[in-house]
C-alpha positions in Angstrom: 13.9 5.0 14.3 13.6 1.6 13.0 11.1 -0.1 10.6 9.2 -2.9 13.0 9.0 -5.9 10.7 6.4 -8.9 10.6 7.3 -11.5 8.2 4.2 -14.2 7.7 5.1 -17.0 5.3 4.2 -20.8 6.2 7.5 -21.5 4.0 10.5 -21.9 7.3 13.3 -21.5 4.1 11.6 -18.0 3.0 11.3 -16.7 6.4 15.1 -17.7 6.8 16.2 -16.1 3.6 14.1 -12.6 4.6 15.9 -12.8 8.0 19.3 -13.0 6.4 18.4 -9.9 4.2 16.7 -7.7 6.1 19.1 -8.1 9.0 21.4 -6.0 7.3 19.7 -3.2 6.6 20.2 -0.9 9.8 17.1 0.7 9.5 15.1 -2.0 9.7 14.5 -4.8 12.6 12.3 -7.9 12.6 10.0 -8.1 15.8 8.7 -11.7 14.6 7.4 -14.3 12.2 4.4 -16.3 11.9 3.6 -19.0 9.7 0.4 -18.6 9.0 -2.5 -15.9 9.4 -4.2 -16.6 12.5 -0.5 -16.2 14.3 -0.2 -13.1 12.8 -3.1 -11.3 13.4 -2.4 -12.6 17.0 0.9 -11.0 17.4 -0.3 -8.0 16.1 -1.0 -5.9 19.3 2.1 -6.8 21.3 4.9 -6.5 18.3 2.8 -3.8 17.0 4.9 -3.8 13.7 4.9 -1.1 10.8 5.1 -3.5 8.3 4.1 -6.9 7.7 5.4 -9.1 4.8 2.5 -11.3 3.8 2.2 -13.9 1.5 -0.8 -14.8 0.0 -0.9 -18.8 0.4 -1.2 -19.5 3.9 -2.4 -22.4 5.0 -5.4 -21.4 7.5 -7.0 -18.3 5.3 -5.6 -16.1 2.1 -3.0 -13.5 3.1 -6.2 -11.3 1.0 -8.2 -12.0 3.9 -5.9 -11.9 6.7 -4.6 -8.4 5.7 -8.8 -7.2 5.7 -8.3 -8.4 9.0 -5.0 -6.8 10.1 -6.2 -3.2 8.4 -9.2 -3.8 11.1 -7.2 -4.4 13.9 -4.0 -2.0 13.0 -5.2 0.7 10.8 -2.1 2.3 10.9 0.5 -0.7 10.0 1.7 -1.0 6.1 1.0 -4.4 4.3 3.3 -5.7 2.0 2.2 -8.6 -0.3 5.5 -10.6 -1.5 4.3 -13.7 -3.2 4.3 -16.2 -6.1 0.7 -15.0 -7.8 1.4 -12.0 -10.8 -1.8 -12.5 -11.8 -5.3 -9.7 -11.6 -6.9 -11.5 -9.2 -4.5 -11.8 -6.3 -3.2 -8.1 -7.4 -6.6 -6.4 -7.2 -7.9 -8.4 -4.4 -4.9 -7.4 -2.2 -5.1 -3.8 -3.1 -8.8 -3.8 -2.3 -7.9 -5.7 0.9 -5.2 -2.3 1.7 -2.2 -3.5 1.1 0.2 -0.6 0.5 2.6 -2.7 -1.7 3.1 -5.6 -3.8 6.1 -7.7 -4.8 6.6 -10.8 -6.5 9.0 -13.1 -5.1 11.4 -13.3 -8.3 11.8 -9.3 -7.6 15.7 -8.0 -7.2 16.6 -7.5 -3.1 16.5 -4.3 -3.5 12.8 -3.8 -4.9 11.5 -5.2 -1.6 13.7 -3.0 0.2 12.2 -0.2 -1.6 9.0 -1.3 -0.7 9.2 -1.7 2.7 10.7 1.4 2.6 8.1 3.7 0.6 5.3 1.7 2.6 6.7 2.3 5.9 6.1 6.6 4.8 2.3 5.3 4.7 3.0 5.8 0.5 2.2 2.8 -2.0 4.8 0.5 -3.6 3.6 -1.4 -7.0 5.9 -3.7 -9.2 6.6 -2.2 -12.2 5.1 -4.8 -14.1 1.5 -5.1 -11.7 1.6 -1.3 -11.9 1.0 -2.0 -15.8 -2.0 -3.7 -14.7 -3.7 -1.4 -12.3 -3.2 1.8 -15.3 -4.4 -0.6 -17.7 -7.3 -1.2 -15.4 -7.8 2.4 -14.9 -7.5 3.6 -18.4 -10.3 1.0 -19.2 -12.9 2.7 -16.6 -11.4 6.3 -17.6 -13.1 5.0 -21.4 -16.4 4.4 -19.9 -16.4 7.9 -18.2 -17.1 10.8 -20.5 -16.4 13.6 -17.4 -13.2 13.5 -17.3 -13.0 17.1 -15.6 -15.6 16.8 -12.9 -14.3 17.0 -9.3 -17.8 17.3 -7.6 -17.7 18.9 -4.3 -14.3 19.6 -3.9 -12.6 22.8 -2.8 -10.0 24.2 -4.8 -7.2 23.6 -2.3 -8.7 20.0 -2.1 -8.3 19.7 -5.9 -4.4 20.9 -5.4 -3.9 18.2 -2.8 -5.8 15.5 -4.3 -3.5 16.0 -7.9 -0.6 15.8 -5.5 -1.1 12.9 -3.7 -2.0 11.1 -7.0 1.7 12.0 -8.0 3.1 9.9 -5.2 3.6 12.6 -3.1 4.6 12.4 0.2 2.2 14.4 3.0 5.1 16.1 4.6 6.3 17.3 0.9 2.6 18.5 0.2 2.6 20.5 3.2 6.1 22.0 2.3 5.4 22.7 -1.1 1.6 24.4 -0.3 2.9 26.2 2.7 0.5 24.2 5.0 1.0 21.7 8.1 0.8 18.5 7.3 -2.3 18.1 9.8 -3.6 20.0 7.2 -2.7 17.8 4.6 -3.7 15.0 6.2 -7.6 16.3 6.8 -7.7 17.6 3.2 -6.8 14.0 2.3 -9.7 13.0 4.6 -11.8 14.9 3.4 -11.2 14.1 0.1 -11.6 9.9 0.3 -15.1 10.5 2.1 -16.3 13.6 -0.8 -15.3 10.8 -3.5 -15.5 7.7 -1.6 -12.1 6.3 -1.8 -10.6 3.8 0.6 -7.1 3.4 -0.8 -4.5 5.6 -2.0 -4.6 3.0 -5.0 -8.6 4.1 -5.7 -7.1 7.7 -5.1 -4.7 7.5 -8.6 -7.4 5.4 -10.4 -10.0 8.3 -9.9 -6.8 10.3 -10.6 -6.4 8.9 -13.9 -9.6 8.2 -14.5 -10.6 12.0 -14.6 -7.9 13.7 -16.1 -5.9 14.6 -13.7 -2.9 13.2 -14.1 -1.4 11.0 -16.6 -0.8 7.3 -16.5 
């Protein structure tokens, strides 16, 4: 099955030059483009894509804002920021926002393909260099937290899967490597954002990190 693909950028040359690349790739298909946000939150429930690439300047609202919006409407569909802004503010704001990737527009072809990719399996895709940013972010909070061992109120089995999923891996590969479904995996992963309250799998690795359990 194909990737659905939304590409929102108020730039006509960058949508063009997405098309050209993206075309290629035969497991991927673009249902539609918008220029700016309030066209793609429109388009949303008819296209119903998997992934949207969103740029951050649009003209009518942020591309921070309009994902908030889209994660409301479309829980279930990957946002993938590809824009201009390297900086903390943009990063953080779109992570917070629940984007599952972000990639700056001087990135190689094949780094977005990756991250459409790895964001399409409901995982998270950083930029090397931004991912610098949210460990050193991390590592800063992990200093102002002495209990680095504490994991209050989970189970063991919810320990187990948290460490996992901190790793970067995959649902389906928890399930195969604990000998559970991955229904199972997927309401010990509930279960475990509401105990800590997490929203993100990004707040997931920077409790992760932050206590211990695995290493930056």
């Amino acid at each position: 099955m194909k990737t659905r693909l939304l590409i929102v950028d108020d730039h006509a040359v960058v949508r063009t030059g997405l098309r050209m690349l993206l075309e290629g790739e035969e497991d991927m298909e673009i249902v539609g483009e918008a220029e700016n946000a309030s066209e793609a939150i429109n388009q949303i429930s008819h296209l119903q894509p998997d992934v949207i690439l969103m740029d951050i300047g649009l003209p009518d609202m942020s591309g921070i804002e309009a994902t908030k919006r889209i994660k409301e409407i479309s829980p279930e569909t990957a946002v993938v920021a590809l824009t201009i802004h390297e900086d903390e503010e943009y990063f953080f704001k779109m992570l917070d926002a629940g984007a599952a990737g972000y990639v700056p527009k001087r990135a190689a072809p094949e780094e977005l393909l990756s991250a459409i990719r790895i964001s399409a399996q409901g995982e998270v895709y950083l930029y090397p260099s931004l991912a610098k940013l949210l460990v050193k972010d991390y590592l800063t909070q992990s200093i102002q937290s002495k209990n680095q061992n504490s994991l209050t109120g989970l189970t063991p089995r919810e320990n187990e899967v948290l460490t996992l999923l901190a790793d970067g891996v995959s649902n389906a590969e928890i399930a195969d490597q604990l000998s559970i479904s991955p229904k199972t995996v997927a309401r010990h992963r509930e279960n475990i954002m509401g105990k800590l309250n997490l929203h993100s799998r990004a707040e997931l690795v920077k409790y992760a990190i932050r206590k211990g359990i695995i290493e930056p």
